[in-house]
ROKEBA-191140 format. One record per residue: residue in three letters; x, y, z of N, C-alpha, C in turn. Coordinates in pm, whole numbers, plus 50000, padded with zeros to 5 digits. Layout:
ALAXYZXYZXYZ...
***
This chain:
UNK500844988150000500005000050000500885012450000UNK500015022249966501035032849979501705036950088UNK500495036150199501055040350305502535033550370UNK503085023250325504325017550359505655025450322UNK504855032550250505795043250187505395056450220UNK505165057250341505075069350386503725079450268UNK503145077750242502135086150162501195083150231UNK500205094850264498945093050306497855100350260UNK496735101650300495545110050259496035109750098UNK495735101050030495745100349850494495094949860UNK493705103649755492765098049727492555092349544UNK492165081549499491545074749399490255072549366UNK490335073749181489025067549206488365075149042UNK487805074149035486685079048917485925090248904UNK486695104348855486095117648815484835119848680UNK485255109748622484235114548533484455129748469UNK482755127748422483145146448390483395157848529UNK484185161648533484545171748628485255183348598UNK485235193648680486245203948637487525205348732UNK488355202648628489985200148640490515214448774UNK489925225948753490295233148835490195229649009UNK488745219449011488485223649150488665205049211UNK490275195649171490725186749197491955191049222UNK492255192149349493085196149454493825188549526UNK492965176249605493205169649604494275156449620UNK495935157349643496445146349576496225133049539UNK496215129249426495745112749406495565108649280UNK495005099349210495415095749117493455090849040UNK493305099148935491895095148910491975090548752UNK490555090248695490225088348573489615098448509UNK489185105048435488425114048421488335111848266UNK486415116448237486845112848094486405125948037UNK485295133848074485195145548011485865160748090UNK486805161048108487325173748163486885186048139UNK486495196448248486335215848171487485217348240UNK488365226048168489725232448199490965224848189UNK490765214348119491755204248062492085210747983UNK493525202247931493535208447748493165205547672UNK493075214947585492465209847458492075198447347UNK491015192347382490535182447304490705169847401UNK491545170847534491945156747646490375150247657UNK490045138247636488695138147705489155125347800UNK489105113247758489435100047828490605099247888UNK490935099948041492345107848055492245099948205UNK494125102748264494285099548384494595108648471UNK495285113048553495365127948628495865121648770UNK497115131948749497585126548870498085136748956UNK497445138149082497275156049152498055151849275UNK499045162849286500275163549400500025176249478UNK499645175549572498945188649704499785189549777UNK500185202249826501075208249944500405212150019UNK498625219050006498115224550115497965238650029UNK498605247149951498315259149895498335258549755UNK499185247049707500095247649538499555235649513UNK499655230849424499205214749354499625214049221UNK500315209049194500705199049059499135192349012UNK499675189448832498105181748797499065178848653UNK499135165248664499065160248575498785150048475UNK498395152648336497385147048305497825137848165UNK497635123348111497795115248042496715113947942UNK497135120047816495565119247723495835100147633UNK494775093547704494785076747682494665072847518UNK494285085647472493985079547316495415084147214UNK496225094947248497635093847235498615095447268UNK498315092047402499445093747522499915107047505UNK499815118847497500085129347477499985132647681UNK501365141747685500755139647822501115159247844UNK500385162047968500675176747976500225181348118UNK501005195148177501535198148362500845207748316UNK500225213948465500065226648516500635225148683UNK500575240448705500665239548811499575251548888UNK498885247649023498525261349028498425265449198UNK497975279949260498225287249358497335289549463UNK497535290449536496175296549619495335287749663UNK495695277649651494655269149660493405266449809UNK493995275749931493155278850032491685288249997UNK492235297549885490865306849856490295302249717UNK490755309349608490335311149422491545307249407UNK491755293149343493225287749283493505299049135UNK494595298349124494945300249024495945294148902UNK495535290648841496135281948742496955282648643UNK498255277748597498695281748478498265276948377UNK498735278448222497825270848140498655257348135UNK498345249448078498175234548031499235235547930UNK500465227747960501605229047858501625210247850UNK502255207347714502525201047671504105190447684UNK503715177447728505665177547770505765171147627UNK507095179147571507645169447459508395162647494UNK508365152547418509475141347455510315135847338UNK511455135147341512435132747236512455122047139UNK511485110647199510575103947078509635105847047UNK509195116447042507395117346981507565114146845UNK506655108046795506185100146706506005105846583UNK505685103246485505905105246333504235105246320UNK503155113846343501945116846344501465121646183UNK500745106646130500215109045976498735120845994UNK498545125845881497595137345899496455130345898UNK495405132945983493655127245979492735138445895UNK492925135145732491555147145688492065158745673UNK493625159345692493835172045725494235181845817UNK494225172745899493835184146050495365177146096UNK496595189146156497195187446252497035192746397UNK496655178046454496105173946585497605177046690UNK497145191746770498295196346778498945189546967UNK497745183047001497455170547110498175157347069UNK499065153346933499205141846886500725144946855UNK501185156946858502365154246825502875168546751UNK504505172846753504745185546679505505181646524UNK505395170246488505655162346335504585155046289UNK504405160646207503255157546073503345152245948UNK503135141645844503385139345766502135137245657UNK501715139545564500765143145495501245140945286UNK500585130945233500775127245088499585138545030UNK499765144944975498295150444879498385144844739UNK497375140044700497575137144549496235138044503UNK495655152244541494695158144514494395169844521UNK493305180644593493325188444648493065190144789UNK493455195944897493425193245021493315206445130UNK492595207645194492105218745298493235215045410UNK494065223545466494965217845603494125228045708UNK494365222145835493905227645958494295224546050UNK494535232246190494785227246279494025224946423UNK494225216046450493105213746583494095210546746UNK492895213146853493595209947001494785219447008UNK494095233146947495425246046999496135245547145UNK497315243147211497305245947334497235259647300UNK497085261947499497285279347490498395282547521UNK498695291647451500085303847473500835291947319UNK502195293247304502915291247204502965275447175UNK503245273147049503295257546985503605259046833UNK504895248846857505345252046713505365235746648UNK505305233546530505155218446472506315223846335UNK506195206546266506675201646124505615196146074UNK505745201045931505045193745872505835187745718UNK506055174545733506385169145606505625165645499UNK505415173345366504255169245286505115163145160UNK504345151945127504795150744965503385152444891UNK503645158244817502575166044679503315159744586UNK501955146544489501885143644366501165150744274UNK500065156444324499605167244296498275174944330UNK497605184244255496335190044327496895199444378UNK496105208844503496195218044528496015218444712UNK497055230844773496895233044942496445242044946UNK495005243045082494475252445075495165253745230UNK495555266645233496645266045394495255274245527UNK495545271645612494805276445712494565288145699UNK493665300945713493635312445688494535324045750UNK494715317945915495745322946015496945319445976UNK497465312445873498895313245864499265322345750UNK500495329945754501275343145780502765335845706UNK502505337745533504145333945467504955348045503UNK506105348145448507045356345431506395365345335UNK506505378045308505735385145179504615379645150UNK503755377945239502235375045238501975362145100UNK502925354445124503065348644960503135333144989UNK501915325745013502195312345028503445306544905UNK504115294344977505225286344863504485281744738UNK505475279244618504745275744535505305260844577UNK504605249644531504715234644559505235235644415UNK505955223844429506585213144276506025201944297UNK505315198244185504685178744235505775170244207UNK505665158644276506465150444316507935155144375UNK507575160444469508585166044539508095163244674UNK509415165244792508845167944942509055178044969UNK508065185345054508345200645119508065199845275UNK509145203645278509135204245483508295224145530UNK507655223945595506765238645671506895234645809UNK507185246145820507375249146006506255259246016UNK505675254846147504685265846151504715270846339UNK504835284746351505015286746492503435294646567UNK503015294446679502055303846702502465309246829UNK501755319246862502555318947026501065333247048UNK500165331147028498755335847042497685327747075UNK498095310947067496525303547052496165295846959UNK497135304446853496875294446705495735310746660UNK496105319046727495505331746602495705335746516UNK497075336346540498285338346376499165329646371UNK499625321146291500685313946276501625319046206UNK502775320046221503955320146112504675307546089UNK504285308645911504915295545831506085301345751UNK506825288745755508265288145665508335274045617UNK509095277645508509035262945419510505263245336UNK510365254645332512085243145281511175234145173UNK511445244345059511075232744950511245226144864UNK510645217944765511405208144693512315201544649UNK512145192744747512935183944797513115169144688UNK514235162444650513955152944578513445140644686UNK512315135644666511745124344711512765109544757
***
């Protein structure tokens, strides 16, 4: 048990939908619909470390292990919270595009074939800054780029088909404006 190890008052057990702010708490739950989680977390684990004023919270998203800390204050009166950051980790994974959408909860490398025409987007903004890759190969068709992203000289890249083109894209608003850069055509 825990307590052999000196830990006490932990509590477990099954949150459900709850709001992430007012689990204080230390202990180790489930939770599947979170308010004040991050973005897009729903089926998740959470694991809350209490001092009595401060608390750690951190949280394991089960559908791609994506995992991400806050920390927050006060916790005797109105906590206060930081936002919900993201831990990278030096193997994150090689994340193929779904439809389009870089799932920004899944990973900061993207890889994406078009051999058509294709709408890109991005989803599960954290808040405050997040920057990704995106590796595309274009056989052909056409990119329609997110509306918030921001080329150099207002001038999206031109693509070469059958080529690879690497885009970096940074935000540090929310995902209000992005700035993109691109490295292109690449021999395959």
């Amino acid at each position: 048990t825990l307590a052999a190890y000196g830990i006490t008052d932990i509590a477990t057990g099954a949150k459900g939908a709850v709001d992430l702010n007012t689990v204080i708490k230390s202990g180790f739950y489930a939770v599947t619909t979170p308010a004040n989680g991050p973005a897009g977390v729903t089926n998740s684990q959470l694991i809350v470390s209490c001092d009595g004023i401060t608390a750690t919270q951190i949280i394991t998203d089960k559908a791609t292990g994506a995992l991400f800390v806050r920390a927050g204050s006060g916790l005797s009166g109105a906590p206060a919270w930081s936002p919900w950051r993201r831990v990278a980790l030096h193997n994150d994974v090689v994340v193929p595009l779904a439809g389009g959408a870089m799932d920004c909860n899944a990973g900061n490398y993207f890889t994406e074939t078009i051999n058509g025409s294709r709408t890109l987007s991005f989803a599960n903004i954290p808040t405050g800054s997040y920057a990704c890759v995106l590796e595309l190969v274009h056989t052909s068709g056409t990119v329609t780029w997110p509306a918030a992203v921001k080329w150099p000289q207002d001038t999206a890249p031109t693509l070469t088909t059958g080529k690879t083109h690497l885009f970096t894209f940074v935000t540090d608003d929310t995902g209000s404006r992005w700035r993109g850069a691109a490295l292109a055509n690449y021999v395959n």
